[in-house]
C-alpha positions as CSV (number, residue, x, y, z in Angstrom):
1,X,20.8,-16.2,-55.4
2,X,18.6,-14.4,-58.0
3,X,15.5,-12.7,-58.1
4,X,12.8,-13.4,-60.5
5,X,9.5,-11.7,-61.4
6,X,7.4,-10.3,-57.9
7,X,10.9,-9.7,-56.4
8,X,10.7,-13.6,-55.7
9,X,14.2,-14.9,-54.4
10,X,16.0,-18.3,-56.2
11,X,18.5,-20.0,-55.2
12,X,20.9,-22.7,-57.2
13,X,21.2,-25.9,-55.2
14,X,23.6,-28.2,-57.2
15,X,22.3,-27.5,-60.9
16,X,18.5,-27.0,-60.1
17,X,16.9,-23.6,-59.1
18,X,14.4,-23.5,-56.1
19,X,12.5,-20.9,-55.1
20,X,13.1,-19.8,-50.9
21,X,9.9,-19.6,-49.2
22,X,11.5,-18.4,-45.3
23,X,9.5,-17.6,-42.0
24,X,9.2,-13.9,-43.6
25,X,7.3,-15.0,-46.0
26,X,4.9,-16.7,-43.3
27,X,5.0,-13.9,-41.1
28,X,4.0,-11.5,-43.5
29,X,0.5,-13.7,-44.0
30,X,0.5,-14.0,-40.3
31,X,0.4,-17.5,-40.2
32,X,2.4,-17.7,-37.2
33,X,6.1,-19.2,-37.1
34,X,7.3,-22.1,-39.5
35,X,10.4,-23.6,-40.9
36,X,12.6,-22.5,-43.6
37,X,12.4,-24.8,-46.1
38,X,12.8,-24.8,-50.1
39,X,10.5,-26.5,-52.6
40,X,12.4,-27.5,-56.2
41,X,10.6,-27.3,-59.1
42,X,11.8,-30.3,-60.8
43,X,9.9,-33.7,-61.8
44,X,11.2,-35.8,-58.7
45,X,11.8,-35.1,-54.7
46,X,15.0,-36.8,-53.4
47,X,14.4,-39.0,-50.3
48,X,15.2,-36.0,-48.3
49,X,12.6,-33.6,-49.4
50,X,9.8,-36.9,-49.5
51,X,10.4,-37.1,-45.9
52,X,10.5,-33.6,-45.2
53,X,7.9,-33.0,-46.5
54,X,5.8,-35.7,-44.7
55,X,7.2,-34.4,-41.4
56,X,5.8,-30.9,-42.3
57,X,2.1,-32.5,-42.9
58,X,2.5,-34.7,-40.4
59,X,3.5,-32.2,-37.7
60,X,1.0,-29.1,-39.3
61,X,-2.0,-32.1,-39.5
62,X,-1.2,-32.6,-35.8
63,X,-1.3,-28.6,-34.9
64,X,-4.4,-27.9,-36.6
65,X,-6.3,-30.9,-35.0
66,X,-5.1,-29.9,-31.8
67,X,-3.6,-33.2,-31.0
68,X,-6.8,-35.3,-30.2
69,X,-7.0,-38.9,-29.8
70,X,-9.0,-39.9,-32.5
71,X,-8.3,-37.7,-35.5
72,X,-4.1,-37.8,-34.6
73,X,-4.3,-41.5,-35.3
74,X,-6.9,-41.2,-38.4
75,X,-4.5,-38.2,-40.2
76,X,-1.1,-40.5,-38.9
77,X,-2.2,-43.9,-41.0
78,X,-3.9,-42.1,-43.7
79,X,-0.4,-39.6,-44.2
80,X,1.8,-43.4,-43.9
81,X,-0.7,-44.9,-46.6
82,X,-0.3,-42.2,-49.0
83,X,4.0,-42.0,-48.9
84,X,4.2,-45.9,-48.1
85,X,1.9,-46.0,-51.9
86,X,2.9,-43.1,-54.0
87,X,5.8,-43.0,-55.7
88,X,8.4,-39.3,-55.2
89,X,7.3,-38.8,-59.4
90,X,3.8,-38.5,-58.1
91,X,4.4,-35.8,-55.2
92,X,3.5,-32.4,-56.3
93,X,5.4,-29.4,-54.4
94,X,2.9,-27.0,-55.3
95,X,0.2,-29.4,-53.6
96,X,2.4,-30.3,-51.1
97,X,2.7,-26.1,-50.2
98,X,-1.3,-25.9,-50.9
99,X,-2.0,-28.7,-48.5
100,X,0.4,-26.9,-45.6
101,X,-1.3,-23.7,-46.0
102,X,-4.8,-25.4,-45.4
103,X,-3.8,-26.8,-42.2
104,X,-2.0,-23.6,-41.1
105,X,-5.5,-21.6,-41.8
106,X,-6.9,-24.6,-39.7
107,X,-4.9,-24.2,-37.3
108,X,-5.5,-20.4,-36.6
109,X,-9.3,-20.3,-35.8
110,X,-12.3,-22.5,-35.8
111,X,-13.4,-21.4,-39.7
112,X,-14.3,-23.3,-42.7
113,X,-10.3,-24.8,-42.8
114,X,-11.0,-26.3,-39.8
115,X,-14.7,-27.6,-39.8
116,X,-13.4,-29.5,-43.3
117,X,-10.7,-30.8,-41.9
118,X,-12.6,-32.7,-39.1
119,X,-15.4,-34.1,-41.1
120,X,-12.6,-34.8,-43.0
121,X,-10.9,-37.0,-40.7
122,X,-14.5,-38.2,-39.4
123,X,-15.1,-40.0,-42.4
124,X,-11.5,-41.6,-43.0
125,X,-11.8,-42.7,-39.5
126,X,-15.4,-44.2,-40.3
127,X,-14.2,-45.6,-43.1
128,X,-11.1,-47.3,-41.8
129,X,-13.6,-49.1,-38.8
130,X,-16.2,-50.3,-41.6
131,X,-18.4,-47.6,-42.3
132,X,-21.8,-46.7,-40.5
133,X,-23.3,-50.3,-39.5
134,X,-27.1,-49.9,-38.9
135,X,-28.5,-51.3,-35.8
136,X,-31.5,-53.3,-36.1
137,X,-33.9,-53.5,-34.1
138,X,-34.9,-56.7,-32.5
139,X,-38.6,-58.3,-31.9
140,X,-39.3,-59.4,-29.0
């Protein structure tokens, strides 16, 4: 382990540093508890980070939309579209971390994070029945 600049703590895991974000790091932005877990910096994610990192969205999606009916199934296909498409080149761990904090704020209080994150889901689920179908009106 060494520290870089802003006291920041790295760790060597087999020939590539990572930096280690830890639940202090959380709990010092009182986000409430998470996981430990490291993001590389390199250009691909093994299989093992891809799907940890879907099980962190997937499980911090599920938190901060308190687990309804609708919008759990609406953020579950559109989370299985995105992996089951991209490619672990095109996953970015900075966005990845960006995305998690977003739900985490959403998850905390009713705010901006979490009034985006249901129209959000609103629309995806419109989308995925259609879209908006007009009903006409019929003359007798």
């Amino acid at each position: 382990m060494r520290k870089g600049r802003r006291g920041q703590r790295w760790r060597n895991l087999g020939g590539r540093w990572a930096l280690a974000i830890g639940p202090s790091w959380f709990r010092r932005r009182q986000l409430g508890t998470a996981t430990a877990f490291f993001y590389t910096f390199h250009f691909t994610m093994s299989r093992e980070q891809v799907l940890h990192a879907y099980r962190h969205l997937y499980r911090h999606g599920l938190r901060a939309v308190q687990f309804s009916k609708p919008a759990r199934y609406t953020l579950r296909n559109r989370l299985r579209l995105a992996f089951h498409k991209g490619t672990p080149a095109e996953l970015n761990t900075q966005k990845i971390h960006n995305t998690l904090q977003f739900l985490q704020y959403a998850t905390v209080e009713n705010g901006l994070e979490h009034k985006i994150l249901k129209n959000l889901l609103l629309v995806w689920r419109n989308q995925d029945m259609g879209g908006y179908k007009r009903i006409r009106s019929q003359k007798l």
